[in-house]
N, C-alpha and C positions, 0 to 999 in steps of 0.2 A: 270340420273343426268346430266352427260355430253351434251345431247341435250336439255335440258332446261337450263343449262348455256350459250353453243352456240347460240343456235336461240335470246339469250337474248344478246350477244354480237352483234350479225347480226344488230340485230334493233336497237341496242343504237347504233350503228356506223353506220348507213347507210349503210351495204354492200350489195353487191349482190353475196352472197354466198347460195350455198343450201346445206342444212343438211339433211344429210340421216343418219336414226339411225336405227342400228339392231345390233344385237349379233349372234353368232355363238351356243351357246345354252344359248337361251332366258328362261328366266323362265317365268312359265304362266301369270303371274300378278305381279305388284307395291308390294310388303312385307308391311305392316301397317308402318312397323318402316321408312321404305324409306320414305312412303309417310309423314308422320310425320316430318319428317329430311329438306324434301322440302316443306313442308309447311312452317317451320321455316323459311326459305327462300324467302316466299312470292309465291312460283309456287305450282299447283295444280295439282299431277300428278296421284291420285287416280283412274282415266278413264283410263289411260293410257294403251296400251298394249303391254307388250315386242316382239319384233318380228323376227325373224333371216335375213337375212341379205344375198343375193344372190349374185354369182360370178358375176352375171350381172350387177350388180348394184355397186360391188366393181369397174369393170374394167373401169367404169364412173368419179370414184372418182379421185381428184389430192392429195388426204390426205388420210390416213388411220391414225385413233388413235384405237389400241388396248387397254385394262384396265390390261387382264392377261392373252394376253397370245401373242405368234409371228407374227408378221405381216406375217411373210414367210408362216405361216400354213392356213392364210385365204385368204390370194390374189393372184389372178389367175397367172397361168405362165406368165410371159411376160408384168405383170402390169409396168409402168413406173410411178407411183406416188413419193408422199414423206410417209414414215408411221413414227406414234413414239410410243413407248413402254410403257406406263406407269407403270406396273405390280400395278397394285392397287390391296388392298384387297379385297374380294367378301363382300360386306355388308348382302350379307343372311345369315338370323340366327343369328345376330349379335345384340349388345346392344346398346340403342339409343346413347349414349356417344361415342361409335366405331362409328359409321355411321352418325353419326357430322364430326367425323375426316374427313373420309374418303370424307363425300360432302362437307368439307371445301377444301381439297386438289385438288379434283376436280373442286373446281371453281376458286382456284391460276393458275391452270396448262392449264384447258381452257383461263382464261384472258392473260396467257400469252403465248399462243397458237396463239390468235388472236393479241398480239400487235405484235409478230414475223411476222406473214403474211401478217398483214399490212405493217408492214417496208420494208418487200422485195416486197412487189408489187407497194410501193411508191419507191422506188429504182430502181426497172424493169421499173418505168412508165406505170404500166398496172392499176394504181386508178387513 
């Protein structure tokens, strides 16, 4: 959910940001009910495949956002990023009504994710 809110922030803003998405324990496939929940949405994520998510590829990042669990347990010693904590609920197994919440909350927290990063890099002078 959160990477097809982001890369949809990316593109309606113009940024040059890159999104890398993975979990730390990915479940094998999209649940009907998620892909359901982002259809509502207008995104098509039924292909999609969850995927976990490598120290190598953390230590790249300037962001880490977690859903549920500590940024401290997934990124490498000595990362210098920013991480934020969201502790969301797991939407599997969940009823389509839950998992509205949940991808409504997710797309508050992203949009306002990116107006924050926008501010401070138009602040810094680095947009």
């Amino acid at each position: 959910m959160a990477t097809a809110f982001a890369k949809r922030e990316v593109k309606e803003r113009n940024l040059d940001f890159d999104i890398i998405m993975g979990g730390t324990r990915p479940a094998k496939h999209v649940p009907p009910v998620g892909v359901k929940a982002m259809r509502e949405k207008g995104f098509e994520v039924a292909d999609k495949k969850p995927r976990k998510i490598s120290p190598s590829e953390l230590e790249e990042c300037g962001y880490v956002i977690t859903m549920g669990c500590s940024a401290e347990n997934v990124c490498p010693m000595g990362w210098g990023g920013e991480s934020r904590e969201w502790d969301l609920e797991d939407p599997k197994g969940k009823r389509l009504e839950t998992v509205r919440k949940i991808r409504d909350t997710v797309e508050q927290r992203v949009k306002a994710l990116f107006d924050g990063l926008v501010e401070k890099h138009v602040k810094e002078g680095s947009m």
